[in-house]
MARTIZA-864820 format. One line per 10 residues: number of its first residue (from 1); their letters; for each residue x, y, z negated of N, C-alpha, C. Coordinates in steps of 0.2 Angstrom, whole numbers, plus 2048, in hexadecimal, padded with zeros to 3 digits. Example, Ala and Ser with C-alpha at 12.3 -4.5 7.8 and 13.67 -1.06 7.14 Angstrom:
2
1> as> 842 7E4 7D9 83E 7EA 7D9 842 7F0 7D9 | 840 7F5 7DD 844 7FB 7DC 840 800 7D9
END
This chain:
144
1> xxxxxxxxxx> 804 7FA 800 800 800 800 804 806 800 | 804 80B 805 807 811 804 805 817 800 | 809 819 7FB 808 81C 7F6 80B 825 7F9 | 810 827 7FC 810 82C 7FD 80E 82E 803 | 80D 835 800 80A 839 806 80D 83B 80D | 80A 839 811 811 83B 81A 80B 842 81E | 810 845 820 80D 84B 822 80A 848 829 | 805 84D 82C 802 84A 831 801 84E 837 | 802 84E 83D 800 854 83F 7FA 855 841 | 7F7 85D 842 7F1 860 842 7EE 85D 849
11> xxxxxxxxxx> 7E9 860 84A 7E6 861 852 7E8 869 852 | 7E5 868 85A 7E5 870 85A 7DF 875 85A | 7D9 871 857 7D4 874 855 7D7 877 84D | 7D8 871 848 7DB 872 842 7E0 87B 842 | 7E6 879 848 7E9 87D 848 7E5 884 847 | 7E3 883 84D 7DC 88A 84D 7D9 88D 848 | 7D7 888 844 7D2 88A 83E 7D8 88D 839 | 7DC 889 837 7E3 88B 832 7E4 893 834 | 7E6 893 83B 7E7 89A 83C 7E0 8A0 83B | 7DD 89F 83B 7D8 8A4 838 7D7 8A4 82F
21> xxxxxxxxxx> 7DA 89E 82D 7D9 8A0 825 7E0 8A2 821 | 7E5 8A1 827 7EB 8A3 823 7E9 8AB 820 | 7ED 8AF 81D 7EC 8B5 81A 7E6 8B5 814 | 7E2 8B0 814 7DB 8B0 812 7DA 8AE 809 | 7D7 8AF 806 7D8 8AC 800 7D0 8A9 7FD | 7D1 8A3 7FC 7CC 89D 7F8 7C7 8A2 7F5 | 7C0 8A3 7F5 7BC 8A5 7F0 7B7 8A0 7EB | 7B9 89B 7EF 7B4 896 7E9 7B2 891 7EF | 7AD 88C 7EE 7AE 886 7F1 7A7 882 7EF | 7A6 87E 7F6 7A0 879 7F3 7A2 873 7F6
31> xxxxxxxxxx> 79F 86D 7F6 79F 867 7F8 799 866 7FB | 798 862 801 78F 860 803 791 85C 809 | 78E 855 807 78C 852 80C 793 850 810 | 798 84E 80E 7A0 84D 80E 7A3 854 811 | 7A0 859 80F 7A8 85C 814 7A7 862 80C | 7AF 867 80E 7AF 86A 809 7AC 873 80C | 7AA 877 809 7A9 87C 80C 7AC 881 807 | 7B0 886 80B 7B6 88A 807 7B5 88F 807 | 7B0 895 804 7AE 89C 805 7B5 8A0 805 | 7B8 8A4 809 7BC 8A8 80B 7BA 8AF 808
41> xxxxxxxxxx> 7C0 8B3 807 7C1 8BC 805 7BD 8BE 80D | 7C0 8BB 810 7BE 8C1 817 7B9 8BB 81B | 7B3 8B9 816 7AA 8B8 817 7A9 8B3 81C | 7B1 8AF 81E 7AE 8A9 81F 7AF 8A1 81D | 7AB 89C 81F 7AC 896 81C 7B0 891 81F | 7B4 88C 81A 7BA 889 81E 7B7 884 81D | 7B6 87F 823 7B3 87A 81F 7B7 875 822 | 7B8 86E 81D 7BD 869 81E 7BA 861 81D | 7B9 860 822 7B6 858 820 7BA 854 81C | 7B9 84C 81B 7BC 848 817 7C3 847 81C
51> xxxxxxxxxx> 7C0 846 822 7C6 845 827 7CD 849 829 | 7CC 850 825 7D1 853 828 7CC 859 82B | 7C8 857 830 7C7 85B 835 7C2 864 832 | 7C2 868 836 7C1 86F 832 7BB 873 837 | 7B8 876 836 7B5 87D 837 7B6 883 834 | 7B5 889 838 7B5 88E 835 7AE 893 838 | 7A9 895 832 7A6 899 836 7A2 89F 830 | 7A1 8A3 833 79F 8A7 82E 79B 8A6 828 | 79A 8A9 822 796 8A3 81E 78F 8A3 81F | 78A 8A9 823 784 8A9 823 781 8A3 82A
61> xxxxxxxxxx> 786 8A2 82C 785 89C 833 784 897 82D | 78C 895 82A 790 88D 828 786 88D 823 | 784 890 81E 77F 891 81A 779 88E 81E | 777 893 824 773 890 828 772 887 82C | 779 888 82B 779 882 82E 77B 87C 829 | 777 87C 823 778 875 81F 774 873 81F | 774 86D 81E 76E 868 81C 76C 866 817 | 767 86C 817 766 86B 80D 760 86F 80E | 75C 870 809 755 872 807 758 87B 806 | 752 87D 808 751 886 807 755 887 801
71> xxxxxxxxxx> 753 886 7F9 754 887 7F4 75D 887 7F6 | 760 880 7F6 767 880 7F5 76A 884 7FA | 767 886 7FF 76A 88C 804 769 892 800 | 764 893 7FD 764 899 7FC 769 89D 7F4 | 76A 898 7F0 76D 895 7EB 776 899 7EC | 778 893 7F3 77D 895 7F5 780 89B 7F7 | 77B 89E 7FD 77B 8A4 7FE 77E 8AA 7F7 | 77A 8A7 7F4 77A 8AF 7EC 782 8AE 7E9 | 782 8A7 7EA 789 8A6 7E5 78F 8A9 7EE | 78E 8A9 7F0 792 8AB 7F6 793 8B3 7F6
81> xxxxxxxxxx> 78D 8B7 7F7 78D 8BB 7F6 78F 8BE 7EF | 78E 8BA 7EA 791 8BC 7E2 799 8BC 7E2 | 79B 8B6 7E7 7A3 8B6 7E5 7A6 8BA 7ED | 7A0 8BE 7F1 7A6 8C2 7F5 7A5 8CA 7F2 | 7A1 8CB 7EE 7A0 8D2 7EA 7A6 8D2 7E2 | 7A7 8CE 7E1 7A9 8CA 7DA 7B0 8C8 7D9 | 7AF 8C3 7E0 7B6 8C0 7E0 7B7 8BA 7DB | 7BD 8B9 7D7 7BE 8B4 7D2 7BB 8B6 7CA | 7B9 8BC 7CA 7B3 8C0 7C6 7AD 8BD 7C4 | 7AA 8BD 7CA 7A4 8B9 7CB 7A2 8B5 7C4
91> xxxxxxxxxx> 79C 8B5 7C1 799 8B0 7BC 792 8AF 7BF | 790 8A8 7BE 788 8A5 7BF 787 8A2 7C4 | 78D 89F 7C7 78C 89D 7CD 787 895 7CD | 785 896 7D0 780 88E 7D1 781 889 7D7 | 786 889 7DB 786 884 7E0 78E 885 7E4 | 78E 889 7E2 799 88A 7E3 79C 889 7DD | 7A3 888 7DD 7A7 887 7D9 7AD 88B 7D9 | 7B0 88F 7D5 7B6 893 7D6 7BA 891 7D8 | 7BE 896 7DC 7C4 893 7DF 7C9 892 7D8 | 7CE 88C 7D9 7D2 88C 7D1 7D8 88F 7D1
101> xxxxxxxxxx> 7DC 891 7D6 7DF 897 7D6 7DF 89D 7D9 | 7E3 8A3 7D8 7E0 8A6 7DE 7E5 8A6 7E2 | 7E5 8A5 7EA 7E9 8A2 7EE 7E8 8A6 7F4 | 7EC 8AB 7F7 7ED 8AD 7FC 7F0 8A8 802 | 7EC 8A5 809 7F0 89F 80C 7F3 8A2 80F | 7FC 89D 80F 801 89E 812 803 89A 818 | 7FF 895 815 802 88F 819 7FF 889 818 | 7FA 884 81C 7F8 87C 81B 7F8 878 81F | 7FA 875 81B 7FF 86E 81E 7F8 868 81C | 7F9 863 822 7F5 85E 81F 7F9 856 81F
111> xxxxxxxxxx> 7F6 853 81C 7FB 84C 818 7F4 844 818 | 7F7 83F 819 7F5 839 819 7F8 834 815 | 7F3 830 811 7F6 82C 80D 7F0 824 80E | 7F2 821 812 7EC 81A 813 7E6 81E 815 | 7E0 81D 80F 7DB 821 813 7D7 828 812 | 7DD 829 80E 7DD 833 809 7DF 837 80E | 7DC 83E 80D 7E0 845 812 7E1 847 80B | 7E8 84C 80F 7E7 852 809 7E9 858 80D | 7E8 85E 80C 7E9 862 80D 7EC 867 80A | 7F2 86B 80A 7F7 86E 804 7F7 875 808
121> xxxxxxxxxx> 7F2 87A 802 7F1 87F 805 7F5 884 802 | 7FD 887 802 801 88A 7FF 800 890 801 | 802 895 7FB 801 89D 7FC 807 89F 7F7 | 808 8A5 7F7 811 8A7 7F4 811 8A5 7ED | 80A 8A5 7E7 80E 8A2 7E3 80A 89C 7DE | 803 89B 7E4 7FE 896 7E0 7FC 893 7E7 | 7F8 88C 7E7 7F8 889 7EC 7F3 885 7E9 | 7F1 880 7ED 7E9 87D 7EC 7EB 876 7F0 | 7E7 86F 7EE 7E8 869 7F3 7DF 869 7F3 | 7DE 865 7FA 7D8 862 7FA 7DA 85C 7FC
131> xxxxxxxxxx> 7D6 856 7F9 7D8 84E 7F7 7D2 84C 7FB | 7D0 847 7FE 7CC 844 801 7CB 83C 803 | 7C6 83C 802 7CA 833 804 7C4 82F 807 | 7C4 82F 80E 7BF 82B 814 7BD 824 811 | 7BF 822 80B 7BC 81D 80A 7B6 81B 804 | 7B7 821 7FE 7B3 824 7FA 7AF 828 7FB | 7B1 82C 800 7AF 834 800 7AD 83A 7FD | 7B5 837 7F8 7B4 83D 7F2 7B9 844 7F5 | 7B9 849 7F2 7BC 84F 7F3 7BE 851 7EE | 7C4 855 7ED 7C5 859 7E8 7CA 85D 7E7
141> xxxx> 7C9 862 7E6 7CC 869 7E7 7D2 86A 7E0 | 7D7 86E 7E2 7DC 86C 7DA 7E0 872 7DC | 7E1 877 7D7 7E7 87B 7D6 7ED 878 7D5 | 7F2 87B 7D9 7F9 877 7D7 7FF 87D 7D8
END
């Protein structure tokens, strides 16, 4: 069983979305229906499947476009709207989670271990991993 992690290369859609979110910093974050969605400072959503693969679109589209009941759109929206007036400020959020550090991206690298991604999202002096794993379908987000 292979235990460490081997870097992997991107596509070039990957690449594409990376470069839109470099400069950008994590506002907080939800999980749904396996992909992760990343609220951005400059108002739009990152979004990364279990696989690696990503989206990027503004958050009132990515919002429109879940697949979830009115309620938990609406929900989402307010905690979006609370953490782009607010920032890491923000209190009362109901369906995002804070970013857990604050991380300006510099640079993300993506990595494979059997059936795990992880993505290593570094910025000058704090940096974040997303963990995933195609065969659980769990996610999770970690300051490092």
């Amino acid at each position: 069983m292979t235990t460490e992690w081997s870097e992997k290369d991107t596509t070039t859609h990957q690449d594409h979305v990376v470069a839109h979110v470099l400069g950008a910093t994590m506002l907080g974050y939800f999980i749904h229906d396996e992909a992760l969605y990343v609220l951005l400072d400059i108002g739009f959503i990152w979004v990364i499947y279990l696989d690696g693969e990503m989206g990027f679109l503004p958050h009132p589209v990515a919002v429109g476009e879940l697949d979830a009941d009115e309620e938990k759109r609406r929900e989402i929206q307010a905690d979006i709207e609370l953490l782009v007036r607010e920032g890491l400020r923000a209190e009362g959020l109901r369906q995002l989670t804070h970013a857990p550090v604050n991380c300006l991206i510099e640079e993300v690298t993506f990595h494979t271990r059997g059936d795990e991604r992880r993505l290593l999202i570094a910025g000058k002096e704090d940096g974040l991993t997303v963990d995933t794993s195609l065969s659980s379908g769990e996610m999770k987000v970690r300051g490092i």
